[in-house]
KOLGU-576513 format. One record per residue (C-alpha): residue number from 0; x, y, z; residue in one letter. Coordinates in steps of 0.05 Angstrom, whole numbers, plus 5000, padded with zeros to 4 digits. Example, Ala and Ser with C-alpha at 12.3 -4.5 7.8 and 13.67 -1.06 7.14 Angstrom:
2
SITE     n      u      v      w   res
SITE     0   5246   4910   5156     A
SITE     1   5273   4979   5143     S
***
This chain:
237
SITE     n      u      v      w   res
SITE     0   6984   8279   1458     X
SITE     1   6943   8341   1463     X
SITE     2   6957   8400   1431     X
SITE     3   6964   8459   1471     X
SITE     4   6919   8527   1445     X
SITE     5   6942   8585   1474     X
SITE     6   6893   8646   1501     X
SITE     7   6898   8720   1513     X
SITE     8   6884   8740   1586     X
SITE     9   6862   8812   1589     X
SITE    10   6843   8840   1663     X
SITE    11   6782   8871   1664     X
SITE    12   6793   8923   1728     X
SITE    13   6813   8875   1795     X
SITE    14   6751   8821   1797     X
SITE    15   6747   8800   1719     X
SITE    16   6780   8776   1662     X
SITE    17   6765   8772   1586     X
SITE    18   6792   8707   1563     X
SITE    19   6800   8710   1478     X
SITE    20   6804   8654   1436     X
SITE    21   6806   8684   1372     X
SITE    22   6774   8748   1336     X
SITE    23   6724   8714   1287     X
SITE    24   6650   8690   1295     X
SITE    25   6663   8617   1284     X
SITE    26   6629   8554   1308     X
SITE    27   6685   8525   1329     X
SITE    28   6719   8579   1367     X
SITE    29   6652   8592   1397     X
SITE    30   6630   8517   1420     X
SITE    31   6704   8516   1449     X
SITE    32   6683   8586   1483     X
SITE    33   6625   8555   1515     X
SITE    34   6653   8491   1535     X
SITE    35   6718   8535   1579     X
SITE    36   6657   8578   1606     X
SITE    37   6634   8517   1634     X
SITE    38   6689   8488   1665     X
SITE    39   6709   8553   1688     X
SITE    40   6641   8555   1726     X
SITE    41   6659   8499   1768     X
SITE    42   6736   8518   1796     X
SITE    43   6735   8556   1866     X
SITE    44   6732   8635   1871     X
SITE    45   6699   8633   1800     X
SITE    46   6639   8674   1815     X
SITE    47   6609   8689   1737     X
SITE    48   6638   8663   1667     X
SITE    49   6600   8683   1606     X
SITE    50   6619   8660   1530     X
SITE    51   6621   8709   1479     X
SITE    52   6633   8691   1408     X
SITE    53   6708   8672   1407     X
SITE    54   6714   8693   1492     X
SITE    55   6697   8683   1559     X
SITE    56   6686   8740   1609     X
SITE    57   6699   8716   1679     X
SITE    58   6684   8746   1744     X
SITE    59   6719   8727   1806     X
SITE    60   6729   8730   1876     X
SITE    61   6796   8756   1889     X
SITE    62   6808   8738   1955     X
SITE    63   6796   8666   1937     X
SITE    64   6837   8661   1875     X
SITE    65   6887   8709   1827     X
SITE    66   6892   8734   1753     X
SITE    67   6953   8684   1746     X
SITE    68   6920   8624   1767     X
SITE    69   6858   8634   1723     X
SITE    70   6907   8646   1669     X
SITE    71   6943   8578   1684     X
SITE    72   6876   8540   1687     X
SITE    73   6852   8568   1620     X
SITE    74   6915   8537   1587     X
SITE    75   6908   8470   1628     X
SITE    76   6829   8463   1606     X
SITE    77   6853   8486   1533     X
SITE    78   6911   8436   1532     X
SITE    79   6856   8379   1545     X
SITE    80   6823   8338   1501     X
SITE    81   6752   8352   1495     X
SITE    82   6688   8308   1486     X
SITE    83   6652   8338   1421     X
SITE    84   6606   8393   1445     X
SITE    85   6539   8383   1468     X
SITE    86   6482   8394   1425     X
SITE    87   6439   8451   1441     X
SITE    88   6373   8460   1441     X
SITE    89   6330   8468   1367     X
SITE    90   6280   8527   1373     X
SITE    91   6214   8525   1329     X
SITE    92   6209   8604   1318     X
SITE    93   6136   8627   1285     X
SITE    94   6151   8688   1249     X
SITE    95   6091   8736   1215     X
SITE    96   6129   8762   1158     X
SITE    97   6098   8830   1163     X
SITE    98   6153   8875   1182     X
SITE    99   6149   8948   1170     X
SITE   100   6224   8930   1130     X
SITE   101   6207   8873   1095     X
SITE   102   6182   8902   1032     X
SITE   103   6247   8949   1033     X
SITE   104   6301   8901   1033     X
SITE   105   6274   8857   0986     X
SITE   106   6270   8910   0935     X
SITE   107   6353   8918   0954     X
SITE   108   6368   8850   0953     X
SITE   109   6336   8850   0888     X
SITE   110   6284   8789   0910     X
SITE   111   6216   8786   0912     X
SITE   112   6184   8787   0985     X
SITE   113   6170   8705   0980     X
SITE   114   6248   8698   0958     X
SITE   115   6268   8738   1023     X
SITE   116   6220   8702   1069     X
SITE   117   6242   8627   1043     X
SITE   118   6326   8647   1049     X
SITE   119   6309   8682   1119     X
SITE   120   6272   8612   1142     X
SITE   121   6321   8561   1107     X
SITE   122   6379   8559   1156     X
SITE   123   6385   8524   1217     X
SITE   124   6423   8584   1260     X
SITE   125   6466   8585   1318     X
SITE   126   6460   8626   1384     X
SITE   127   6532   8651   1388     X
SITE   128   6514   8700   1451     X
SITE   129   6468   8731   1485     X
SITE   130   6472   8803   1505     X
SITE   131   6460   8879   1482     X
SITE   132   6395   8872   1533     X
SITE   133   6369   8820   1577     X
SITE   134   6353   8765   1523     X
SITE   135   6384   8783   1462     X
SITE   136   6413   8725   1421     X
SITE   137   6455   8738   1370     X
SITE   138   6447   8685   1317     X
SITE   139   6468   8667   1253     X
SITE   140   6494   8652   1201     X
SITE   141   6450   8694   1156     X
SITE   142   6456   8664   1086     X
SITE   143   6496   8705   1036     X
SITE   144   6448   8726   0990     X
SITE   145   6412   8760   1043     X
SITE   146   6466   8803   1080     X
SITE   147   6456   8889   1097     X
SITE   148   6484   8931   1134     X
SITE   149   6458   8962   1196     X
SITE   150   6397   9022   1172     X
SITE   151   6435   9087   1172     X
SITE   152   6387   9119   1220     X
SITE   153   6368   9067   1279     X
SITE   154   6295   9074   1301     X
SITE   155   6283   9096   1376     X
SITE   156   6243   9041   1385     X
SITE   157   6224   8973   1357     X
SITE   158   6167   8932   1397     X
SITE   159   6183   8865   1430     X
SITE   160   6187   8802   1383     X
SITE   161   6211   8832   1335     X
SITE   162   6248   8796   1278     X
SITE   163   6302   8820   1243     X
SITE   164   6374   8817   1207     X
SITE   165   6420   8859   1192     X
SITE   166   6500   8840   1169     X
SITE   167   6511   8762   1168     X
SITE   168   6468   8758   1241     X
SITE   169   6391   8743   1249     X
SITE   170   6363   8770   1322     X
SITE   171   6289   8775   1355     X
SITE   172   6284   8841   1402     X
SITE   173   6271   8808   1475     X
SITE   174   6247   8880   1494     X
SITE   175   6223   8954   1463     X
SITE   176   6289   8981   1452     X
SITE   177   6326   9024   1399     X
SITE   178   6346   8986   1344     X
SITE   179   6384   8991   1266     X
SITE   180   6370   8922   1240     X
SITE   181   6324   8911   1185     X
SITE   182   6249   8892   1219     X
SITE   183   6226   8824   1166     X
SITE   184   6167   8802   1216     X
SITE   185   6145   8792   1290     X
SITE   186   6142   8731   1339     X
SITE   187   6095   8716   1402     X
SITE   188   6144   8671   1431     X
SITE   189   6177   8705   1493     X
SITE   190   6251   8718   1487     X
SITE   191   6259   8752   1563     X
SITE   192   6243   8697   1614     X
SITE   193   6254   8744   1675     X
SITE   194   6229   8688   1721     X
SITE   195   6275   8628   1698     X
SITE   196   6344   8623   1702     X
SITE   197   6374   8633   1658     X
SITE   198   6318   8682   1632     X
SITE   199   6335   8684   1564     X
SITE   200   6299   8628   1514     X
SITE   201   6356   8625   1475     X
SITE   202   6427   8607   1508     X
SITE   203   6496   8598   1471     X
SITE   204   6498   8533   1429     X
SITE   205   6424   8537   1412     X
SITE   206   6400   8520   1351     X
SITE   207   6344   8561   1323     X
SITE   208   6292   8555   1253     X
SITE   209   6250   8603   1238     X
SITE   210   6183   8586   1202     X
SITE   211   6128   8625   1178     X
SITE   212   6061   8631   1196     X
SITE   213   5996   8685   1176     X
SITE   214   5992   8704   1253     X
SITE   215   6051   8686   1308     X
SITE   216   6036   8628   1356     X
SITE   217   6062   8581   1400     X
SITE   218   6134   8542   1375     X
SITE   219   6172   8484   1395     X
SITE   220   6235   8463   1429     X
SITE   221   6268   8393   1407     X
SITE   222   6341   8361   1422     X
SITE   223   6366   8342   1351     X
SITE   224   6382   8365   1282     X
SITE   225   6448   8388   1272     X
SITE   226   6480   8462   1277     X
SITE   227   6510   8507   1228     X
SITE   228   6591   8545   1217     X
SITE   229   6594   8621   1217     X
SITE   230   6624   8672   1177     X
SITE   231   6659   8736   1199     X
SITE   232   6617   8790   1234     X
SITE   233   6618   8840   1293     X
SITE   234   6562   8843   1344     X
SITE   235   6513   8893   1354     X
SITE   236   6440   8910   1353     X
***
């Protein structure tokens, strides 16, 4: 008999909801996330429903359906039992390990520059979300040894393609924007599709390795090769 797993409902003005699993970045909470986004997409008046890291944010119609009966639905789909989740896509990253931080946080991690470079490119990480700008993924988890906070003083800009970490997250900047994370290196694989849909390379569920090369090139996208659990983080960029 299923189990039924309860989930806070939260009304987001009159045409949304934020539907919260849980308050930890966790790759079960998260695959469950994406999998109730996805259901959620198909039931009538459902206009938009977009997993966070332990939530969904949905968007409705409300002259086609109400805040209660979303509410009941969640707990119907969440009572279910579920096939195992899907496997995402794995994401061949080329990273030139030439950031303008790299040198920087080794020296505060303690490591030499090599050490940083092979713990940065060892995992296999996990697109929890995507957001802050068109084509952010937030991915992770970072391994331990390599964890920082945030840089006191953000820079106004950091260039496109950008790779960098900062607290137990890794992240490529789809876009010049202002940043805080810690720059390693730099990418010429395009985060920001704006033609495609979805336009961002990296969706929820993805799995991502980074690999490093003297001058950033071309990568690959395969089917296998398993994810990775997450550890306890906020978002931000």
């Amino acid at each position: 008999m299923p189990v039924k797993r309860r989930a806070a409902v939260h009304p987001l003005g009159d045409q949304a909801v934020l539907i919260e699993l849980g308050r930890r970045i966790d790759t079960a909470l998260n695959s469950r996330a994406i999998a109730l986004a996805r259901a959620l997409r198909q039931r009538r008046g459902v206009l938009e429903a977009t997993p966070g890291y332990a939530s969904v944010t949905l968007r409705y119609d409300p002259d086609r359906i109400q805040p209660e009966t979303i509410e009941r639905a969640v707990e119907r789909l969440l009572a279910q039992k579920t096939a195992p989740p899907r496997m995402g896509r794995l994401h061949r990253v080329p990273v030139a390990y030439d950031g303008p931080d790299l040198e920087e946080t080794a020296q505060t991690l303690k490591l030499s520059v090599e050490e940083l470079i092979h713990l940065h490119t060892e995992p296999t990480y996990r697109c929890f979300m995507v957001g802050f700008v068109p084509g952010w993924a937030y991915l992770g988890p970072l391994p331990e040894r390599i964890r920082l906070p945030r840089r006191a003083v953000p820079r106004t800009a950091v260039p496109a393609g950008t790779v960098a970490i900062a607290g137990s997250q890794a992240g490529v900047y789809p876009l010049p924007t202002p940043g805080g994370w810690h720059l390693l290196g730099r990418t010429k694989l395009p985060m920001f599709l704006p033609e495609q849909d979805p336009p961002s390379l990296f969706l929820p569920g993805d799995r991502i390795r980074f690999f490093q090369v003297d001058r950033p090139a071309a990568a690959a996208s395969e089917e296998d090769a398993p994810a990775t659990a997450a550890p306890k983080e906020e978002a931000g960029s």
